[in-house]
LUMLUMDREN-2810 file (N, C-alpha, C; in Angstrom, 1 decimal):
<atoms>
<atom><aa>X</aa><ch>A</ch><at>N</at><xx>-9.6</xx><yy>-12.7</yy><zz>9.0</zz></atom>
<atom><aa>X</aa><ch>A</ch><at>CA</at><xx>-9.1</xx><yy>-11.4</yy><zz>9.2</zz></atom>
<atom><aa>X</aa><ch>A</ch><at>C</at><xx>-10.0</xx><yy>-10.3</yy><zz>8.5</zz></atom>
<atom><aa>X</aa><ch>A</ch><at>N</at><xx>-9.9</xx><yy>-9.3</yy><zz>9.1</zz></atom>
<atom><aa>X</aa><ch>A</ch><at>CA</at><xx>-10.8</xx><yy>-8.1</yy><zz>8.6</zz></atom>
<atom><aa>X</aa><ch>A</ch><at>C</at><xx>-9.8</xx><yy>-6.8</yy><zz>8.2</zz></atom>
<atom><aa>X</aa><ch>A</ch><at>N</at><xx>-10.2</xx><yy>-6.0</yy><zz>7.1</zz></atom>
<atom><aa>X</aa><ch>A</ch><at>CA</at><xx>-9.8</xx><yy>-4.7</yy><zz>6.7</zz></atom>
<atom><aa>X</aa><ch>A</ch><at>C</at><xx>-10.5</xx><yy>-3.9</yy><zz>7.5</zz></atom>
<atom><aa>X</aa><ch>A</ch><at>N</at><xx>-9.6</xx><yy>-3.0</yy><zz>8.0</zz></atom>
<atom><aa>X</aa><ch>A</ch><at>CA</at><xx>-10.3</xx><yy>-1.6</yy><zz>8.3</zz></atom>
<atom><aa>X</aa><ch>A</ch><at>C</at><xx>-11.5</xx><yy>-1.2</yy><zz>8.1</zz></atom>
<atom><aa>X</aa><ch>A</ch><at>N</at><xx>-11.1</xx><yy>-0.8</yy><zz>6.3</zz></atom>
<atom><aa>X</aa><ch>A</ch><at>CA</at><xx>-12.0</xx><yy>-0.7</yy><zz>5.4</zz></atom>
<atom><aa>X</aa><ch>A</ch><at>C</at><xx>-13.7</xx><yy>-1.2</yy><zz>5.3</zz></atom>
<atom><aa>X</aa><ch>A</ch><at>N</at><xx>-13.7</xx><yy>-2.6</yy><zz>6.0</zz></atom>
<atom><aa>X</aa><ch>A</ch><at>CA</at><xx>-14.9</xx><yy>-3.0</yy><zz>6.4</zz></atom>
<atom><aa>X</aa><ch>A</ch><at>C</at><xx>-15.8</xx><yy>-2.7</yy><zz>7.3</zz></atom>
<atom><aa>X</aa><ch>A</ch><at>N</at><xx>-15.4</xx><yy>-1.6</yy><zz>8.1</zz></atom>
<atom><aa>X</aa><ch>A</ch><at>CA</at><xx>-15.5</xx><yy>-1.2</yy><zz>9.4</zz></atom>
<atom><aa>X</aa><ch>A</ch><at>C</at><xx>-16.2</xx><yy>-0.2</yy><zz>9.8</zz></atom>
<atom><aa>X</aa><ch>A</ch><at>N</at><xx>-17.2</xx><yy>0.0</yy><zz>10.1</zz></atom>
<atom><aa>X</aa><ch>A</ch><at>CA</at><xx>-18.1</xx><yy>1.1</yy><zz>10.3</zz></atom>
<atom><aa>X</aa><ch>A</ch><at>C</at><xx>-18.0</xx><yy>1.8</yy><zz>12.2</zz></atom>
<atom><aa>X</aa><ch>A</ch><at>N</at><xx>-18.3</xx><yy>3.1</yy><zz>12.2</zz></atom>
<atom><aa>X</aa><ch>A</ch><at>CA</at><xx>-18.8</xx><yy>3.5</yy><zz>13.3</zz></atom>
<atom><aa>X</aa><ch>A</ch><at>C</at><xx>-19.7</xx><yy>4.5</yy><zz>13.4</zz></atom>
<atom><aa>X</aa><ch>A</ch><at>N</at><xx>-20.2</xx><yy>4.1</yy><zz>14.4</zz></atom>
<atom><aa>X</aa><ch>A</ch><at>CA</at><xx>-21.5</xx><yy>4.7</yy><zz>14.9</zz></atom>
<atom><aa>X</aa><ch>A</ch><at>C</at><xx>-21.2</xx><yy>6.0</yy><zz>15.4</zz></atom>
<atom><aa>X</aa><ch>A</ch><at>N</at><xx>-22.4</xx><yy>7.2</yy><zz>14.9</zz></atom>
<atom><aa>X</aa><ch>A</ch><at>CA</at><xx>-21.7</xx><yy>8.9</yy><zz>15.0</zz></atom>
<atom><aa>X</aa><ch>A</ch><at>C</at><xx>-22.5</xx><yy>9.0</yy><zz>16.5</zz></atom>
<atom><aa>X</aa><ch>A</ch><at>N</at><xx>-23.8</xx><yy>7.6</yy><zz>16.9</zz></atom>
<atom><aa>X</aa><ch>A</ch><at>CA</at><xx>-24.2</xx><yy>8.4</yy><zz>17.8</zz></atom>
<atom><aa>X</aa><ch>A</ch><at>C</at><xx>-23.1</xx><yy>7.5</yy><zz>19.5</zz></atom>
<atom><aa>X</aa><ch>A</ch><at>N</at><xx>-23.2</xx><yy>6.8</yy><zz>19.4</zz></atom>
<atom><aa>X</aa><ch>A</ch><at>CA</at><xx>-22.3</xx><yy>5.8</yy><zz>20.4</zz></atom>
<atom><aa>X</aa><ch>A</ch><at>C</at><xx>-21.1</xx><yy>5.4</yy><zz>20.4</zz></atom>
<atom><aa>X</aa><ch>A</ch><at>N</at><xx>-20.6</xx><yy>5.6</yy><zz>19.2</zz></atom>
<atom><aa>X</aa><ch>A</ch><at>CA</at><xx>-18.9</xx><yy>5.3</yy><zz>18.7</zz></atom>
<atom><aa>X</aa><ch>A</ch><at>C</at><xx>-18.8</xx><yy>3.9</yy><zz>18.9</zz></atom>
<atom><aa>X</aa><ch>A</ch><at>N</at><xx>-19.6</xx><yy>3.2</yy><zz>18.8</zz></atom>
<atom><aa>X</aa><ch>A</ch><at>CA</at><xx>-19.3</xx><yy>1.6</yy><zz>18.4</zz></atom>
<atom><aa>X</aa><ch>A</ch><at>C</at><xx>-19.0</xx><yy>1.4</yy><zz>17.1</zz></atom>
<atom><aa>X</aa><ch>A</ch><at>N</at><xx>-17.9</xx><yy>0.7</yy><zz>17.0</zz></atom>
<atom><aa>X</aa><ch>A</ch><at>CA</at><xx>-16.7</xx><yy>0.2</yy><zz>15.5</zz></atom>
<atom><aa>X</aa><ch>A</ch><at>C</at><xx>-17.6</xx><yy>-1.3</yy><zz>15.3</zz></atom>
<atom><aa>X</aa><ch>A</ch><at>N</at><xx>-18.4</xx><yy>-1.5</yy><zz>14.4</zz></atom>
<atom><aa>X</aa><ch>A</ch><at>CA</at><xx>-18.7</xx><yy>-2.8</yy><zz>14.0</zz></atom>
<atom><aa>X</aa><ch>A</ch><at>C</at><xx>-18.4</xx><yy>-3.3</yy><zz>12.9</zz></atom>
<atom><aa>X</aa><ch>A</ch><at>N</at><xx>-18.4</xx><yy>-4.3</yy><zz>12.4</zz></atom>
<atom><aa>X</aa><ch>A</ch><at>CA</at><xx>-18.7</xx><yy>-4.7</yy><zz>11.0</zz></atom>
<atom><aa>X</aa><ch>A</ch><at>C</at><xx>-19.4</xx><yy>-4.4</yy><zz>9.7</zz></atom>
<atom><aa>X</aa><ch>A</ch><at>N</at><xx>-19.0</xx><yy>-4.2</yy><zz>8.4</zz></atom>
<atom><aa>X</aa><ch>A</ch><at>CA</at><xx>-20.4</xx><yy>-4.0</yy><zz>7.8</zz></atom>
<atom><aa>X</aa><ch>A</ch><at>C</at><xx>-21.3</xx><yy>-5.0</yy><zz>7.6</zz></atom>
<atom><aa>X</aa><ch>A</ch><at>N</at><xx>-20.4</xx><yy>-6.4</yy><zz>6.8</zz></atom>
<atom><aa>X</aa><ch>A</ch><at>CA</at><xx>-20.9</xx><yy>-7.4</yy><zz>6.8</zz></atom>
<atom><aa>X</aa><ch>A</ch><at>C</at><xx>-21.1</xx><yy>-8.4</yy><zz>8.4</zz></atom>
<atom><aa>X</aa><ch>A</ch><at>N</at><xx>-22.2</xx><yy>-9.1</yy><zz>8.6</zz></atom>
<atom><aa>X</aa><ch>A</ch><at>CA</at><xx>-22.3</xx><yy>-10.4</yy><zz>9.0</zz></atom>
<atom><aa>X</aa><ch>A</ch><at>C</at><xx>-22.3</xx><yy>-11.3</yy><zz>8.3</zz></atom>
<atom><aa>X</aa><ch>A</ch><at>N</at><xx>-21.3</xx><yy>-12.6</yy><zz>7.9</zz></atom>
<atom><aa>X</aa><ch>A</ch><at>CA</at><xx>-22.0</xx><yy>-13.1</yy><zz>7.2</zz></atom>
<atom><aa>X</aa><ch>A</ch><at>C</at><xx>-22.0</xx><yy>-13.0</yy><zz>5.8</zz></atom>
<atom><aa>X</aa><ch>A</ch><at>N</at><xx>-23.2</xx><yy>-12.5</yy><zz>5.0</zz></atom>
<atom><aa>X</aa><ch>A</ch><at>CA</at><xx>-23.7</xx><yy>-12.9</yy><zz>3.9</zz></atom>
<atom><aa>X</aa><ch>A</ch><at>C</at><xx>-24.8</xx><yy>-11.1</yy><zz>4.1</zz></atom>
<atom><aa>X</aa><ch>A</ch><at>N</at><xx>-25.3</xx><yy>-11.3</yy><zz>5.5</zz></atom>
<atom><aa>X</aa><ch>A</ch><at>CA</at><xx>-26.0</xx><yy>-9.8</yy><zz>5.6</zz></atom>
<atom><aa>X</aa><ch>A</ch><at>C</at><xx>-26.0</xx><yy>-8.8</yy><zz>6.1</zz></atom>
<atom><aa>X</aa><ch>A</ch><at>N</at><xx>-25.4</xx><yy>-7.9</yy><zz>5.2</zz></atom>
<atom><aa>X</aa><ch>A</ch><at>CA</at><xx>-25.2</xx><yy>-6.5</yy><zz>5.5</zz></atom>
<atom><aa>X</aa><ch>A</ch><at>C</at><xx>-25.8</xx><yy>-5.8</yy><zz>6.6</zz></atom>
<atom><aa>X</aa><ch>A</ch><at>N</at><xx>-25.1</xx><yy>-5.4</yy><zz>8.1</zz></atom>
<atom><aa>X</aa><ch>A</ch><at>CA</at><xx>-25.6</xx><yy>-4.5</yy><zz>8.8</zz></atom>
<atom><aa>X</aa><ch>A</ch><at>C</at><xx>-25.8</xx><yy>-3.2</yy><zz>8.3</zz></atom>
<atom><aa>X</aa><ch>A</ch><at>N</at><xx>-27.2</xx><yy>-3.1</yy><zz>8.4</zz></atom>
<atom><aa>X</aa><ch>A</ch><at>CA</at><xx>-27.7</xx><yy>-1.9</yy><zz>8.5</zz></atom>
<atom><aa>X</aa><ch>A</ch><at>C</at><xx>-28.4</xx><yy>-0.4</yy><zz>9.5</zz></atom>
<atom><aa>X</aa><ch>A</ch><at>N</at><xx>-27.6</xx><yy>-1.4</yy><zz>10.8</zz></atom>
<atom><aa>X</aa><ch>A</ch><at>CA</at><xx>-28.2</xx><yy>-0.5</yy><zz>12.1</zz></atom>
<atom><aa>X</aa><ch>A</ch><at>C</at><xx>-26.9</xx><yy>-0.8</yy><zz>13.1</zz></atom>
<atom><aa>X</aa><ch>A</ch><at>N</at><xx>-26.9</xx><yy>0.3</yy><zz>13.9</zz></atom>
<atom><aa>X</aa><ch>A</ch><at>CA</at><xx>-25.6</xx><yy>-0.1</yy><zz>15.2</zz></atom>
<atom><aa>X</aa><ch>A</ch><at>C</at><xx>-26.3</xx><yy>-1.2</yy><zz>16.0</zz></atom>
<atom><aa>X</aa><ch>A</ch><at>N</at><xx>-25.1</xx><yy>-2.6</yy><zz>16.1</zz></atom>
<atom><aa>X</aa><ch>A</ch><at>CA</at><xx>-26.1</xx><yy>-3.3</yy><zz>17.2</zz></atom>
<atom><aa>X</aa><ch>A</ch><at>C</at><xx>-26.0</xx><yy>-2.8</yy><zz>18.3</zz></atom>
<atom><aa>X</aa><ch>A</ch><at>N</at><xx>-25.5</xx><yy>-2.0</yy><zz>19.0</zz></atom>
<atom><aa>X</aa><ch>A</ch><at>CA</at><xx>-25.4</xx><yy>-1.5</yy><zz>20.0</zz></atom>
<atom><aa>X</aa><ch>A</ch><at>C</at><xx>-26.3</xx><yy>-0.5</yy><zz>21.0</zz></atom>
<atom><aa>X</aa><ch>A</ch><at>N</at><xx>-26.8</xx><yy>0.2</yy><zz>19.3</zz></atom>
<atom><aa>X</aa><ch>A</ch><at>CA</at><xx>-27.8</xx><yy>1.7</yy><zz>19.9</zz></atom>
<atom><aa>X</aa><ch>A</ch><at>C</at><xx>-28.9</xx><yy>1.7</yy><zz>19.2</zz></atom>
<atom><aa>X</aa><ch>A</ch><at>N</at><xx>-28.5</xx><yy>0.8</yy><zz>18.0</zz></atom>
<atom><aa>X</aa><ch>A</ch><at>CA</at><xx>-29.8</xx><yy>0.5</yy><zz>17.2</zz></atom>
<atom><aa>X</aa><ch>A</ch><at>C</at><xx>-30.1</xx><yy>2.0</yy><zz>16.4</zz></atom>
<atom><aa>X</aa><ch>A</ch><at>N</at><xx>-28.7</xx><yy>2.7</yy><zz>16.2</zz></atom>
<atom><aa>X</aa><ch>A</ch><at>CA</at><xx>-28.8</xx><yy>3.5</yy><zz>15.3</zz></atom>
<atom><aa>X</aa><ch>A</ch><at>C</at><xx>-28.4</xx><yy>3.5</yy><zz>13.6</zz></atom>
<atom><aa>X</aa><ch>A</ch><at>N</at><xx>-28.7</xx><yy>4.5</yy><zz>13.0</zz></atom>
<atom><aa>X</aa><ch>A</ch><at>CA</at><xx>-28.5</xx><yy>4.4</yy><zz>11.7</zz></atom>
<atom><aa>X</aa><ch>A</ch><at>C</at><xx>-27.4</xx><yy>5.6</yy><zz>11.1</zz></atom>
<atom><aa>X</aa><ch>A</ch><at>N</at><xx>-27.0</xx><yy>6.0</yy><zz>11.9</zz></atom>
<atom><aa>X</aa><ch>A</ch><at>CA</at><xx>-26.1</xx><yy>7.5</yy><zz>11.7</zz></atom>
<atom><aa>X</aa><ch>A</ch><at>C</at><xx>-24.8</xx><yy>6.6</yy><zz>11.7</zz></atom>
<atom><aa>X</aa><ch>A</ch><at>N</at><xx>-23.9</xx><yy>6.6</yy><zz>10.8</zz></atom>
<atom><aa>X</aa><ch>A</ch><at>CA</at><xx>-22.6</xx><yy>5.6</yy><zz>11.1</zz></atom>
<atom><aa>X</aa><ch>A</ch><at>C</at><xx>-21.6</xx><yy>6.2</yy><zz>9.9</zz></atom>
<atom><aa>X</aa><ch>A</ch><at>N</at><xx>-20.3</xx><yy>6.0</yy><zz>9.9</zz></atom>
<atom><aa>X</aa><ch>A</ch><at>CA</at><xx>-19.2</xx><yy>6.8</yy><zz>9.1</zz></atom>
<atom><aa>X</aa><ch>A</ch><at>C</at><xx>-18.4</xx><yy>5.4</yy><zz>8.2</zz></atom>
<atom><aa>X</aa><ch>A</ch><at>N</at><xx>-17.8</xx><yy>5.2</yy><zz>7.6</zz></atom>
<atom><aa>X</aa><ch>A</ch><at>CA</at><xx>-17.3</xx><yy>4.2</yy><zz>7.2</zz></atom>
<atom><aa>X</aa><ch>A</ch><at>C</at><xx>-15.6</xx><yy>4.3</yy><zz>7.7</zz></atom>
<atom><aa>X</aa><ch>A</ch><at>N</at><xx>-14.8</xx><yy>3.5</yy><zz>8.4</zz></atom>
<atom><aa>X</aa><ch>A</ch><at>CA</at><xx>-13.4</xx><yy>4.0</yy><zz>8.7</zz></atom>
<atom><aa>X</aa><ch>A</ch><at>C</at><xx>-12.8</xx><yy>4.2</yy><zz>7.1</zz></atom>
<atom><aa>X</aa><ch>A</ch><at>N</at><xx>-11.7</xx><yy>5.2</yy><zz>7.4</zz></atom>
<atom><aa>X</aa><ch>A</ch><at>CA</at><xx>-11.1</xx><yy>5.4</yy><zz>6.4</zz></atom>
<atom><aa>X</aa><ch>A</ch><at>C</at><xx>-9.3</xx><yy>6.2</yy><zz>6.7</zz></atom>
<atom><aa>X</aa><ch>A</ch><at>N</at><xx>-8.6</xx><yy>5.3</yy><zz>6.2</zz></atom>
<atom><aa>X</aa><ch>A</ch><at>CA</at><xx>-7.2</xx><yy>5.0</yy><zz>6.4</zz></atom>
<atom><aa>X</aa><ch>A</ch><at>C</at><xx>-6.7</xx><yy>6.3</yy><zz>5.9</zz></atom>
<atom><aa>X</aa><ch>A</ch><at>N</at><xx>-5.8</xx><yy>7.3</yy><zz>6.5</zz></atom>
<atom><aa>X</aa><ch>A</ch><at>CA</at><xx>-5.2</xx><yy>8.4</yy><zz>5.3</zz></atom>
<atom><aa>X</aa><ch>A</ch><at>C</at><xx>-3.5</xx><yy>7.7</yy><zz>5.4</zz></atom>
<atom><aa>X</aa><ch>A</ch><at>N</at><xx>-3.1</xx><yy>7.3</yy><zz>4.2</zz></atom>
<atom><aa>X</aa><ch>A</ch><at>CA</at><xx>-2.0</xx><yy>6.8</yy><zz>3.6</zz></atom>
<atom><aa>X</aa><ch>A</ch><at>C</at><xx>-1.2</xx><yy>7.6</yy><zz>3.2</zz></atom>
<atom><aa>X</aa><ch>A</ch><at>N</at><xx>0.1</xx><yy>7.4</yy><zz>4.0</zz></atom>
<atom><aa>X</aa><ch>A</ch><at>CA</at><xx>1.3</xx><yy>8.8</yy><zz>4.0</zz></atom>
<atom><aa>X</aa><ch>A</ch><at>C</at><xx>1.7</xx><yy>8.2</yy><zz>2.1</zz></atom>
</atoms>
C-alpha cells in the first residue's frame, strides 16, 4: 500500500508517479522524462 504523501506529479504532463522505486529514488517523470514535479499534498479538514 502506498500514502498519498509518496506521490509525486509531473507540472509538465500530469503524470502521478511514485517517489520511491524500490530502494531508488525517482528523480525524473518516467513518462516525459521531466524534472518539474509537485509533491501531492492532502489539506485535512
Amino acid at each position: 500500500m502506498i500514502n498519498l504523501s509518496e506521490l509525486r506529479v509531473c507540472k509538465s504532463c500530469g503524470n502521478v508517479f511514485a517517489k520511491k522505486a524500490g530502494v531508488s529514488i525517482i528523480t525524473s517523470c518516467p513518462h516525459c522524462d521531466g524534472g518539474n514535479f509537485d509533491t501531492v499534498v492532502i489539506d485535512e479538514v
